[in-house]
C-alpha positions in Angstrom: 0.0 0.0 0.0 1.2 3.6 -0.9 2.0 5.6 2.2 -0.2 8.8 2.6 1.7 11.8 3.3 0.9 14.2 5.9 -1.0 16.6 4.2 -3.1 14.1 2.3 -3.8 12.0 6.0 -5.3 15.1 7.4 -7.2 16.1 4.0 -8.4 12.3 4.5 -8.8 12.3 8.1 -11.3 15.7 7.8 -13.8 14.1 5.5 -14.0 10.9 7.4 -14.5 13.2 10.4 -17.6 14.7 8.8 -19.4 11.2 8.4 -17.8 9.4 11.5 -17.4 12.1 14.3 -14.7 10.6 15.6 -16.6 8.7 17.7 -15.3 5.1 18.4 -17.3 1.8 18.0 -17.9 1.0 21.6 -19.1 4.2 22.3 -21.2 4.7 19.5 -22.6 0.9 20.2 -23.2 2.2 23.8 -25.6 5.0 22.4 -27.4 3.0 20.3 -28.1 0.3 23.0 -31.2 1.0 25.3 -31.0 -0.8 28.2 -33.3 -1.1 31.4 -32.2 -2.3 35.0 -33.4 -5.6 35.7 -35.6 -5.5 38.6 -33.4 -7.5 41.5 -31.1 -7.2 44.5 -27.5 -7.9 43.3 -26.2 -10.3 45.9 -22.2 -9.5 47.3 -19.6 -10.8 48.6 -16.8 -8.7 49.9 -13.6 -9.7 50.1 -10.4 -7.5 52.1 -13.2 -4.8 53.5 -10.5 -3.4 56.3 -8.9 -0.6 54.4 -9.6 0.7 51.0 -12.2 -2.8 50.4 -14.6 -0.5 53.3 -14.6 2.8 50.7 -15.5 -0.3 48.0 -18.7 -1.7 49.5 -19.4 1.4 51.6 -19.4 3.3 47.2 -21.8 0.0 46.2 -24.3 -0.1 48.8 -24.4 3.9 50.9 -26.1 6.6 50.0 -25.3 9.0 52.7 -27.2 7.5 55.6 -28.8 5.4 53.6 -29.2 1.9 52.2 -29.3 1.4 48.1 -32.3 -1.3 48.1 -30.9 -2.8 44.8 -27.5 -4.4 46.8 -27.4 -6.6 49.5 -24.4 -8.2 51.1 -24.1 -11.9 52.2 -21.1 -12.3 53.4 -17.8 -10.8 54.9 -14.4 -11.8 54.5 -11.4 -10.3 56.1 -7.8 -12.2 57.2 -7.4 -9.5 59.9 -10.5 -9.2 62.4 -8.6 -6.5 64.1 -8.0 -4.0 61.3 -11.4 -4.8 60.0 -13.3 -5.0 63.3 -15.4 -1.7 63.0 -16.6 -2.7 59.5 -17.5 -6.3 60.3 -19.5 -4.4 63.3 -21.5 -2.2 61.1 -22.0 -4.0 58.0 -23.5 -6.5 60.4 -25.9 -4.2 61.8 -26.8 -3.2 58.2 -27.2 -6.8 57.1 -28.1 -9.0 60.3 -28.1 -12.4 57.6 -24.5 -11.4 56.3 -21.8 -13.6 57.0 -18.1 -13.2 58.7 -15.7 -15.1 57.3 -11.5 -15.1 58.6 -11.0 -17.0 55.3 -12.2 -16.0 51.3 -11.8 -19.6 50.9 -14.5 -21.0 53.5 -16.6 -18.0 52.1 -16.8 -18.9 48.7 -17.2 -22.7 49.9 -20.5 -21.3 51.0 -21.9 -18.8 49.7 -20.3 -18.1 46.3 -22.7 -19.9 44.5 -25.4 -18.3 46.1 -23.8 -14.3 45.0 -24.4 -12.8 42.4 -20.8 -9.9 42.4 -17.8 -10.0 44.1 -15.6 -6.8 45.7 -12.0 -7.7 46.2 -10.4 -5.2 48.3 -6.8 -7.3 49.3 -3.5 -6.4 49.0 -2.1 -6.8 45.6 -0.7 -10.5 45.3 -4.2 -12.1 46.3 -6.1 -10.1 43.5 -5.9 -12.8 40.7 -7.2 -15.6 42.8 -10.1 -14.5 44.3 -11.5 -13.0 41.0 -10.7 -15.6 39.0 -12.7 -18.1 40.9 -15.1 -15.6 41.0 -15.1 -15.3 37.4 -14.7 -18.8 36.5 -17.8 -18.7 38.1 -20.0 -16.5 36.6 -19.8 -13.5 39.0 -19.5 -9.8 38.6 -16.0 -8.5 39.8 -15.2 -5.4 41.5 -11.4 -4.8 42.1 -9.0 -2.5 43.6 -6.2 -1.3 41.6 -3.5 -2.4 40.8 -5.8 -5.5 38.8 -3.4 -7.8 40.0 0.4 -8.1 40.5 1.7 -10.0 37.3 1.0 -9.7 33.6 -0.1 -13.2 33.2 -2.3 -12.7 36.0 -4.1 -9.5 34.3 -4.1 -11.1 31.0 -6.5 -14.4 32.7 -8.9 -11.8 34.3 -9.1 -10.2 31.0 -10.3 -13.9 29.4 -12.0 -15.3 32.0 -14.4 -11.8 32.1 -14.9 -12.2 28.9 -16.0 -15.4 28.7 -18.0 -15.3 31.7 -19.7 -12.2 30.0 -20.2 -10.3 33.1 -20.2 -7.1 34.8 -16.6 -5.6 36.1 -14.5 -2.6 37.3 -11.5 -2.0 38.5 -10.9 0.3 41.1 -9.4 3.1 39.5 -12.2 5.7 40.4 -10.6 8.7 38.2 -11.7 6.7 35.3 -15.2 7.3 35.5 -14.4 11.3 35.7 -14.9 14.3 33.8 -11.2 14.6 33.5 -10.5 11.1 31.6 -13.3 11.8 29.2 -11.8 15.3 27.9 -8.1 14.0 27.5 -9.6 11.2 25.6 -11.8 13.8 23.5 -9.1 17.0 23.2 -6.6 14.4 21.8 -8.8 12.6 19.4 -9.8 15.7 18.4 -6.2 17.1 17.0 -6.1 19.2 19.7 -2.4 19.1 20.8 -1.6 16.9 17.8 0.2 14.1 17.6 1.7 12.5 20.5 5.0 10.9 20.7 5.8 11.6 24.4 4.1 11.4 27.5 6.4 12.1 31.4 4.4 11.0 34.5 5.1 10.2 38.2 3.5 10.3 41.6 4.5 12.2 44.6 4.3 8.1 46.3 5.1 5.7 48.0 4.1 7.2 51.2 5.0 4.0 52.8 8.5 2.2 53.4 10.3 1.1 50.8 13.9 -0.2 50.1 14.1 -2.1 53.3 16.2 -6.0 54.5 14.2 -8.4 55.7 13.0 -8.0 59.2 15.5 -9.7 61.6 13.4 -9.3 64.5 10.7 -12.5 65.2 7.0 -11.4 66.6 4.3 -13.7 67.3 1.2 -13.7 64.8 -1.8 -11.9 66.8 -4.6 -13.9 67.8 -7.1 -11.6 65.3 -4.6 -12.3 61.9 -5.1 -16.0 60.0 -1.9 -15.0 58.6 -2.0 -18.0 56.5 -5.1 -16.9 54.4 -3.3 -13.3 54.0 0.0 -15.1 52.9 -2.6 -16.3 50.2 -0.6 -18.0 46.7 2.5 -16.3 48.2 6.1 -17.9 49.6 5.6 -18.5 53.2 7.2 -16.2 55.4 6.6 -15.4 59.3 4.6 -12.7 60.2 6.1 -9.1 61.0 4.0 -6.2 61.7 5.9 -4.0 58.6 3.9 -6.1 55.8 0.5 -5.4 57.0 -2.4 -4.1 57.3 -0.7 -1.0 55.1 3.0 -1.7 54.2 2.3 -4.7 51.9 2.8 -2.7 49.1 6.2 -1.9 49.5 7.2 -6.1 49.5 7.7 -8.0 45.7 6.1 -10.6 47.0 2.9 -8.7 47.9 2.8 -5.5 45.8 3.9 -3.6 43.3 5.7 -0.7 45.1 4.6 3.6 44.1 4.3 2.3 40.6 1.4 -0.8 41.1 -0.4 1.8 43.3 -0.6 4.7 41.9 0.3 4.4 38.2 -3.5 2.7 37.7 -4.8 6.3 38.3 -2.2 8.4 36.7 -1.1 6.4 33.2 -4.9 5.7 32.7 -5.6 8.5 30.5 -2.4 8.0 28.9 -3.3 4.5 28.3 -6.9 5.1 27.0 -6.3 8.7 25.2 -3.1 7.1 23.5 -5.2 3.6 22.3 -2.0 1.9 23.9 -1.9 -1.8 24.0 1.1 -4.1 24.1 4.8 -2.1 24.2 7.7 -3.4 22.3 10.4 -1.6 24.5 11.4 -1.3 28.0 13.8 -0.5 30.5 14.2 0.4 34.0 16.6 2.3 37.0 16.1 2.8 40.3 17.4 3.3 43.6 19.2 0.0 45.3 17.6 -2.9 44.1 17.0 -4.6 47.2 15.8 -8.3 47.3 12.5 -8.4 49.0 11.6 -4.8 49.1 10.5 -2.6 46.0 12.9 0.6 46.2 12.7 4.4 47.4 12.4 5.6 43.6 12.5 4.3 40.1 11.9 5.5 36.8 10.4 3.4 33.7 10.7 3.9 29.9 8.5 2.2 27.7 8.0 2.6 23.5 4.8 1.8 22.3 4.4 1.1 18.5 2.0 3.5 16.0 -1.2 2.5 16.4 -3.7 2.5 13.9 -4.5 6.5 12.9 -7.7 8.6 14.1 -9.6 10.7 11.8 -8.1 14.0 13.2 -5.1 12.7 14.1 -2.5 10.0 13.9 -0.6 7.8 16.8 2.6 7.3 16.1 5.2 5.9 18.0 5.2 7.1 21.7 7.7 6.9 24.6 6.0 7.1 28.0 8.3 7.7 31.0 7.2 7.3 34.8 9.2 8.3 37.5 8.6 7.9 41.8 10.1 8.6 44.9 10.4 12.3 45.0 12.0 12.4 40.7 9.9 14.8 38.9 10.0 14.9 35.4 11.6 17.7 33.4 9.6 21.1 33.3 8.0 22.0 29.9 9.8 24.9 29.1 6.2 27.0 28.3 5.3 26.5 32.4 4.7 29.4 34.5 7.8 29.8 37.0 6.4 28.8 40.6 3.4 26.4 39.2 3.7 22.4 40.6 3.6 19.6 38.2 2.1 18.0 41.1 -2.0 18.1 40.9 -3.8 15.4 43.6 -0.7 13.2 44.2 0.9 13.6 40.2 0.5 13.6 36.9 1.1 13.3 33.2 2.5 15.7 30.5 1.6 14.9 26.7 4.0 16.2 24.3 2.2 16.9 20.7 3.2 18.6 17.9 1.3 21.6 18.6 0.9 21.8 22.3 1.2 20.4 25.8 -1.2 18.7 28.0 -1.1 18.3 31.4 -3.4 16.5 33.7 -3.0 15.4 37.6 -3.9 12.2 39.1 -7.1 10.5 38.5 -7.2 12.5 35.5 -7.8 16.0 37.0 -7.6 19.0 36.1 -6.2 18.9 32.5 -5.0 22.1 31.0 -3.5 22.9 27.9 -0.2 25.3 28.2 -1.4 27.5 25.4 -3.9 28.3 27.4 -7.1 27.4 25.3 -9.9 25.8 26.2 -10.8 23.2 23.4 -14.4 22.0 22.6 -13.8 19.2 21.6 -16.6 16.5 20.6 -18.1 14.8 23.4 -17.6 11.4 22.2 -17.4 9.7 25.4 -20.1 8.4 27.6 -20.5 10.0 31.2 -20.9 8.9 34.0 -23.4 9.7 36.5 -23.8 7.5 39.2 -20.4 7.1 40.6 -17.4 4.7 39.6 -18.7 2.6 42.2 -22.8 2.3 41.1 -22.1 2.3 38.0 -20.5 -0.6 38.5 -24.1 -1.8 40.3 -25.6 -0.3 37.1 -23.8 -3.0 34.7 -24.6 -5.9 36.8 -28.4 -5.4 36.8 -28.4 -4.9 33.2 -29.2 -7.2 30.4 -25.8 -9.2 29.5 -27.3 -8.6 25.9 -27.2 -4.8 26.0 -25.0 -4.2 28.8 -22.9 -0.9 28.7 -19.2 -1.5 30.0 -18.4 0.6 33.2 -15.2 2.7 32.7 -12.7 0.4 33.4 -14.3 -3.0 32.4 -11.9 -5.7 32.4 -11.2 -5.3 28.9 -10.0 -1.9 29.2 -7.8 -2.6 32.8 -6.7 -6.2 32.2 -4.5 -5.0 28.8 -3.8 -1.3 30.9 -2.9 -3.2 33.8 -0.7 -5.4 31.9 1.6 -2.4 31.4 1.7 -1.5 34.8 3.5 -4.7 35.7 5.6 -4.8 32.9 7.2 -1.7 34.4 8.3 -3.9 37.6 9.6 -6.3 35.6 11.7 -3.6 33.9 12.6 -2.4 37.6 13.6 -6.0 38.8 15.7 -6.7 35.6 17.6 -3.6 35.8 21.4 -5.6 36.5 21.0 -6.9 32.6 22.1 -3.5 31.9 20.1 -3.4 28.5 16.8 -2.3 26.9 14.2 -5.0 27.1 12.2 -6.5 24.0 8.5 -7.4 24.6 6.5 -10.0 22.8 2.8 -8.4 24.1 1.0 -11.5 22.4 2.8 -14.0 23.6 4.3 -12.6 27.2 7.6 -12.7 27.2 10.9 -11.1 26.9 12.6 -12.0 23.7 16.1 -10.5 23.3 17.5 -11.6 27.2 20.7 -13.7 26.7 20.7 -17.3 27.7 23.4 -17.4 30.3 22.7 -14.3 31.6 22.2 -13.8 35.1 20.3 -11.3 37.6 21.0 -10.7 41.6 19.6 -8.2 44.0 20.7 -7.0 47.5 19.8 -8.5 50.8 22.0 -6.1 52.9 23.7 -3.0 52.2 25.9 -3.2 55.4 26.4 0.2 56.0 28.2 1.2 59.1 30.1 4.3 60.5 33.4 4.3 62.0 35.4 6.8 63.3 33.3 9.5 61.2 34.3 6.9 57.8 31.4 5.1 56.0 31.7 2.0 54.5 29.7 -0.6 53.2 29.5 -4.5 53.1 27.3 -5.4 50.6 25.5 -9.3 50.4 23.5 -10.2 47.6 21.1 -13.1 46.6 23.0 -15.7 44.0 22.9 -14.9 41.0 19.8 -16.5 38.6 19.1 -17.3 35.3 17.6 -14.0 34.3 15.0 -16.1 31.5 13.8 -17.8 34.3 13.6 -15.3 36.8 11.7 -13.0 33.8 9.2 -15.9 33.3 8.2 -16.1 36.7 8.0 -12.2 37.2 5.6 -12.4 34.2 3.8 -15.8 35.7 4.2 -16.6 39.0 4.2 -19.3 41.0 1.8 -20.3 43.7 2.2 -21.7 46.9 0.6 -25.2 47.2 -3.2 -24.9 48.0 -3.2 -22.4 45.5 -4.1 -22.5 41.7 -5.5 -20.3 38.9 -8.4 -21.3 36.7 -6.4 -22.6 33.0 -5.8 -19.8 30.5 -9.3 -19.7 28.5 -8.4 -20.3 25.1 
């Protein structure tokens, strides 16, 4: 096929514009549908409800003071009766036939076929499990971000949804705001041009990071089955620095600044941009320590064009993300003395003829020209709340559903890239930019003898007013192997994921 010059694209791209608007498939599929709410109470199950699981079920079933008559929960699980002790308190007020449960495992025994939905409100590493049994059996799926911890994990939600045909969300809230929508529309639109950078970061982890193993031995407290929060993961005794809030800051059960906080901030980048598998990517950080994700790290991935839009095209894009305190570069048009930093980060979009900026959960974009586009409004608002809407899409008609704002198919490929950018973090030592197969999920230019190791103890000490350092490291590993199992990992015995659908 001829290539089609610049000029003759846009000629192109303005006439289809005229017949199309620019709108795409799904949502012009979502306008056409009519759909009406069946006429039942969506049974739950609520899974993690402690921490950020209580904003999850509390967004599902409050309204103010009171009660949405459309939800009802049946039963309550969370590993730590201490941390969780004022939910389990009220939600059994609210619901006097809901049952507690120490374990997701005895819950689903018996009650799961009896739900309807699911919330999953865990730390990171237990994600995958519990919503793909949930999926595998037909339920509706509401889950924190990040999705899950691994790429393979994200990419079996993404199938098993799919084929289960049902309702879900992940719990990136910013996605079903006003701010998402008008990136999405001002870029379609042409209105910065095209893209071919994007710098992000957060202002996180507002937890400890970086750190050795605990040395110091503590008995598990009487309210914590700390087996059931150990979940698929290796077996480790209990310390009070993994949970109920630090777990994000250990490989084995999160995903560090990036896992947490990228799912609200790269969002827009992912959805505006119509990203889907990179082909490039490569990581730094701060001491790569072996259990513990470190104090800052920055990411680079390259993302292939992507098929053009009628007012603009997508070509090749590098996306950076940076942590820990690094801020990206200023763009030289910002006002001296104005932050970067809008609701915990944000991303900058580079197009050939002007900048966008836009904080976390997607507020607040600007453009630095100054204009205010008015743009199409091609994308579908939501009214009810990330959380209801959520409700919304479960009560409706499989047939005419309309996808919340962050179905499965949407985060399952977004989330994919999130992980990929720990992998890039935990493969730094290769000292090399990293080739992605995106279909098929794996690395594909990482020698075969080659070899990765990480820190267990920096041994730093002072003497006599002279620092020094004795560094111990893991043994080194075959660094095809230890990629494979970043990408898929393995579960502790009791443990097993549904099989790949096909």
């Amino acid at each position: 096929m001829e290539k089609m010059s610049r000029r003759s694209f846009l000629k192109a791209g303005t006439a289809a514009t005229a017949a199309f608007a620019m709108a795409p498939t799904d949502v012009l599929a979502a306008k056409s549908k009519k759909t009406a709410p069946k006429k039942t109470k969506l049974k739950i199950l609520g899974v993690g409800i402690g921490g950020r699981g209580h904003s999850d079920i509390n967004g599902v079933c409050r309204n103010g003071d009171a009660l949405y008559d459309d939800v009802e929960f049946i039963g309550l699980a969370d590993t730590d009766w201490k941390y969780a002790k004022g939910v389990l308190d009220e939600y059994k007020k609210l619901y006097p036939n809901c049952k507690l449960y120490h374990d997701y495992k005895t819950m689903y025994a018996e009650l799961l076929d009896q739900a309807d939905a699911v919330i999953c409100g865990t730390a990171d590493h237990t994600h995958a499990i519990i919503c793909a049994e949930a999926l595998a059996a037909g339920k509706h799926v509401y889950c924190e971000k990040p999705l899950t911890r691994t790429v393979y994990e994200s990419r079996l939600l993404t199938k098993l949804a799919e084929k289960a045909g049902v309702a879900t969300q992940m719990g990136n809230q910013g996605a079903s705001g006003e701010g998402v929508n008008l990136v999405c529309e001002w870029i379609w639109n042409g209105e910065i041009g095209e893209v071919t950078h994007v710098d992000a970061f957060t202002d996180r982890p507002i937890w400890p990071q970086g750190l050795e193993h605990p040395a110091e031995v503590v008995p598990v407290p009487d309210t914590l089955n700390w087996d059931a929060w150990i979940g698929p993961a290796p077996m480790r005794d209990y310390n009070p620095i993994y949970t109920p809030w630090n777990f994000r800051g250990w490989w084995d059960f999160g995903t560090g600044a990036l896992g947490d906080m990228a799912c609200h901030i790269l969002h827009p980048v992912f959805k505006a941009l119509k990203l889907g598998y990179p082909t490039k990517i490569q990581g730094s950080s701060t001491p790569l320590m072996a259990e513990s994700c470190p104090n800052a790290q920055q990411v680079k991935y390259t993302f292939p064009a992507r098929e053009n839009l009628p007012k603009v095209a997508m070509p090749e894009v590098t996306v950076t993300w940076c942590d820990g305190g690094l801020i990206p570069y200023r763009p030289e048009a910002l006002p001296a003395g104005k932050s970067l930093n809008i609701s915990g980060g944000g991303a900058i979009f580079y197009g050939t003829k002007d900048t966008l900026i836009v904080g976390c959960y997607g507020e607040s974009p600007y453009l630095l020209s100054g204009r205010v586009p008015n743009a199409p409004k091609v994308c579908r608002r939501v009214t009810l709340g990330h959380h209801r809407d959520w409700v919304r899409a479960c009560l409706e008609d499989p047939a005419t559903r309309v996808k919340t704002a962050s179905d499965f198919s949407e985060a399952g490929p977004f989330n994919e890239m999130v992980a990929m950018g720990v992998c890039a973090i935990r493969l730094q030592g290769l000292n090399q930019v990293l080739e992605w197969d995106g279909a098929n999920m794996k690395f594909t230019n990482i020698p075969e003898k080659a070899t990765v190791r990480s820190m267990i103890k920096d041994g730093f000490t002072i003497k006599d007013g002279h620092p020094s350092f004795n560094k111990t490291y893991t043994e080194p590993v075959n660094a095809r192997e230890f990629a494979a199992e970043l990408v898929k990992p393995k579960y502790r015995d009791g443990y097993k994921l549904p099989d790949m659908p096909v």
